[in-house]
FILOKOL-392257 format. One line per field, with one value per residue (C-alpha): residue number from 1; residue in one letter; chain; x, y, z. Coordinates in steps of 0.25 Angstrom, whole numbers, padded with zeros to 4 digits. Example, Ala and Ser with C-alpha at 12.3 -4.5 7.8 and 13.67 -1.06 7.14 Angstrom:
REM residues 2
seq c(1, 2)
type c(A, S)
mol c(A, A)
px c(0049, 0055)
py c(-0018, -0004)
pz c(0031, 0029)
***
This chain:
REM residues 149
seq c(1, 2, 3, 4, 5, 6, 7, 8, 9, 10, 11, 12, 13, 14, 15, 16, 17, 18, 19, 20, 21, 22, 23, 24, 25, 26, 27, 28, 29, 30, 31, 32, 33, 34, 35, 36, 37, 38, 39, 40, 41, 42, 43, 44, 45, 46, 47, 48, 49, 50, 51, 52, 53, 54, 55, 56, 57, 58, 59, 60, 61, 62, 63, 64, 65, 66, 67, 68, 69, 70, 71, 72, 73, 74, 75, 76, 77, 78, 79, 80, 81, 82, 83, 84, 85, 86, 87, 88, 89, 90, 91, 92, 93, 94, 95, 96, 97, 98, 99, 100, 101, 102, 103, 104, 105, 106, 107, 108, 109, 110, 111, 112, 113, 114, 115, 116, 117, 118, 119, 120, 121, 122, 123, 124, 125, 126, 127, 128, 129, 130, 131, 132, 133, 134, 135, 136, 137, 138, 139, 140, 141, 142, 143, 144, 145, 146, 147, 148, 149)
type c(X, X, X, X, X, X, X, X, X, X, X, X, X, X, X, X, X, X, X, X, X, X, X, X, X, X, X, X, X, X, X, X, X, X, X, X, X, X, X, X, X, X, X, X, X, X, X, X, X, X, X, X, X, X, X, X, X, X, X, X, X, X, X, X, X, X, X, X, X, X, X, X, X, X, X, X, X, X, X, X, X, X, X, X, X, X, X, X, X, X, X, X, X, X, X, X, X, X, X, X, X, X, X, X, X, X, X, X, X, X, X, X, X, X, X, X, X, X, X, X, X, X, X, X, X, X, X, X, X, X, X, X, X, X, X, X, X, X, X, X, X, X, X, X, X, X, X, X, X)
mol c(A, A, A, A, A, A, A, A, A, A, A, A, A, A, A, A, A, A, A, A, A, A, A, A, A, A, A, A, A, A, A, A, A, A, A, A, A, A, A, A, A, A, A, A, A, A, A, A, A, A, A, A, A, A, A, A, A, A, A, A, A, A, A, A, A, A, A, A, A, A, A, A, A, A, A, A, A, A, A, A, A, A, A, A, A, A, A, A, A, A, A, A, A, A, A, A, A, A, A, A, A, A, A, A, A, A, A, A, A, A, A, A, A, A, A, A, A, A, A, A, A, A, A, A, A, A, A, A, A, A, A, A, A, A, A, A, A, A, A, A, A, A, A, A, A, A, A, A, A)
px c(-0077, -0065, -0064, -0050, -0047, -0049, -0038, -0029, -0032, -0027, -0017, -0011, -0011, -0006, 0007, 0007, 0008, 0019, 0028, 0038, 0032, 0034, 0036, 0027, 0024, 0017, 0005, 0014, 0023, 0011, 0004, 0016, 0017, 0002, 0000, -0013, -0015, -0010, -0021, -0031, -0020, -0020, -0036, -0035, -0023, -0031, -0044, -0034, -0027, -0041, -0045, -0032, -0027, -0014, -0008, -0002, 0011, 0013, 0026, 0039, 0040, 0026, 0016, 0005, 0009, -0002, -0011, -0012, -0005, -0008, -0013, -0025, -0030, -0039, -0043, -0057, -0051, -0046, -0058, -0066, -0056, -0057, -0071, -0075, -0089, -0090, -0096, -0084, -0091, -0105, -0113, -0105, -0119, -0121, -0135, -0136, -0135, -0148, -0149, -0144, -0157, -0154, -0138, -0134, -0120, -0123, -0121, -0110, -0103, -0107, -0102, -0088, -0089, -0089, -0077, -0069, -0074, -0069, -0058, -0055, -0058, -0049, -0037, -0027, -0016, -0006, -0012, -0010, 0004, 0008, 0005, 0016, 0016, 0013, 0023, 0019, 0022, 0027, 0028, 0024, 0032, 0040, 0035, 0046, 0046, 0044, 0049, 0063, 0073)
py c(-0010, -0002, 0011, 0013, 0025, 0017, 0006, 0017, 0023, 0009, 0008, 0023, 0020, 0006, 0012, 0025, 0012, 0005, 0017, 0020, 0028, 0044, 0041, 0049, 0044, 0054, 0051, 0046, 0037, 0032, 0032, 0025, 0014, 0009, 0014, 0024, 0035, 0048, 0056, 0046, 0042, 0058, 0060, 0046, 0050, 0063, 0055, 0047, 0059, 0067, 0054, 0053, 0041, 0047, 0061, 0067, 0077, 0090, 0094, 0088, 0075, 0074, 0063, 0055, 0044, 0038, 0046, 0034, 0022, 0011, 0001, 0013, 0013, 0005, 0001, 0005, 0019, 0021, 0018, 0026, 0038, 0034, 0034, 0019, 0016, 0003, -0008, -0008, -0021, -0017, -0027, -0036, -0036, -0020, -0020, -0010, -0010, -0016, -0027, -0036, -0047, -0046, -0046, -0062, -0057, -0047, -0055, -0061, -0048, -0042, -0050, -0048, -0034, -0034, -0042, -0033, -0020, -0027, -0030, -0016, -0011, -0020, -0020, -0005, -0001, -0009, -0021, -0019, -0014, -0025, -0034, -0039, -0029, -0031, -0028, -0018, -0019, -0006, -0011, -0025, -0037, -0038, -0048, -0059, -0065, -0080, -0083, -0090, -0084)
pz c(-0021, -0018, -0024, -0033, -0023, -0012, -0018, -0020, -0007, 0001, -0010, -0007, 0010, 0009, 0000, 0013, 0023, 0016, 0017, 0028, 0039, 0036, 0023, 0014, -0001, -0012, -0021, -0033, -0026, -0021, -0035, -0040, -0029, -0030, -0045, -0041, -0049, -0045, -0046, -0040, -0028, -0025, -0022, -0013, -0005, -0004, 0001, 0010, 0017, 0019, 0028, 0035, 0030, 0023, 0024, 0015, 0016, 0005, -0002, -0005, 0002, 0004, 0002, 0011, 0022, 0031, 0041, 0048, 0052, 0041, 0053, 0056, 0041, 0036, 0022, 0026, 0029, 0016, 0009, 0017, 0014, 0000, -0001, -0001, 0001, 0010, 0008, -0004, -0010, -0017, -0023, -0033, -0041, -0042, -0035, -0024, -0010, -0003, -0014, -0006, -0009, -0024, -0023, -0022, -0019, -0007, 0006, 0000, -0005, 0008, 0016, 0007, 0007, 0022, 0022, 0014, 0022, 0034, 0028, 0023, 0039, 0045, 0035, 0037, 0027, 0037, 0033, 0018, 0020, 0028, 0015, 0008, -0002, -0019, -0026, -0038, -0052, -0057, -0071, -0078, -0081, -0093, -0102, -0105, -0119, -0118, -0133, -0133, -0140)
***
C-alpha cells in the first residue's frame, strides 16, 4: 500500500506543477490547498528537496517550486524519495513473502501489483496536472430544510 507520506508527497508536487512557472508556493499555502497537515507536509517536502525533486528558496518571498520539469518526474520517483518499498501491493491475506503455494490470491494480486508498479513508472506529475482538475470543497454544503412552510 501507499504510504500516507507518499500521497502527500504526489499531492505536494502535483500542486508545485500546477503553478506558473517561477512562481514559488510556501508550505501553508500548500497545506491549505491539498488539506495535509503542516507539520507532516514539512518533513515530506524536506524528503522531496533532499532527492532533488523540488527546491526550496529561504526568507521572504520564499518557498519550493520544482527541481525538475514535471515531464522528468515520475510517481515512482517520489515514492522512492518518500521511502516506499516496491512491490506496494503485499499479500491481501497477511502471509509473507515466499507463501506464494498457500496464498490463493498471489498470482493474481501479483500480477495487479505489477500493473500498478508499472503504472507508477510510466505516469509523471505532467500527466496528473494535465487532468482536469477536482474541485475542492473548502467547506460542507448547507443542508436545506425540506419542510414546506
Amino acid at each position: 500500500m501507499l504510504s500516507l507520506a507518499s500521497g502527500y508527497g504526489i499531492r505536494a508536487i502535483a500542486f508545485l506543477a500546477a503553478q506558473a512557472p517561477g512562481k514559488l508556493s510556501g508550505a501553508r499555502e500548500i497545506s491549505a490547498s491539498e488539506h495535509i497537515p503542516k507539520p507532516f507536509l514539512w518533513k515530506v517536502l524536506h524528503k522531496l528537496e533532499r532527492k532533488k525533486l523540488i527546491r526550496s528558496f529561504k526568507g521572504v518571498g520564499g518557498g519550493y517550486e520544482l527541481a525538475l520539469p514535471a515531464r522528468q518526474i515520475r510517481l515512482i520517483h517520489i515514492l522512492a524519495a518518500l521511502g516506499n518499498a516496491l512491490p506496494i501491493f503485499g499479500c491481501l491475506l497477511g502471509l509473507p513473502p515466499g507463501d506464494e503455494k498457500i496464498c490463493p490470491l498471489h498470482s493474481s494480486c501479483k500480477a495487479i501489483g505489477d500493473e500498478v508498479e508499472k503504472l507508477f513508472a510510466q505516469c509523471t506529475v505532467a500527466d496528473l496536472v494535465l487532468r482536469k482538475p477536482v474541485q475542492r470543497r473548502t467547506q460542507r454544503p448547507k443542508r436545506h430544510s425540506s419542510r414546506v412552510k
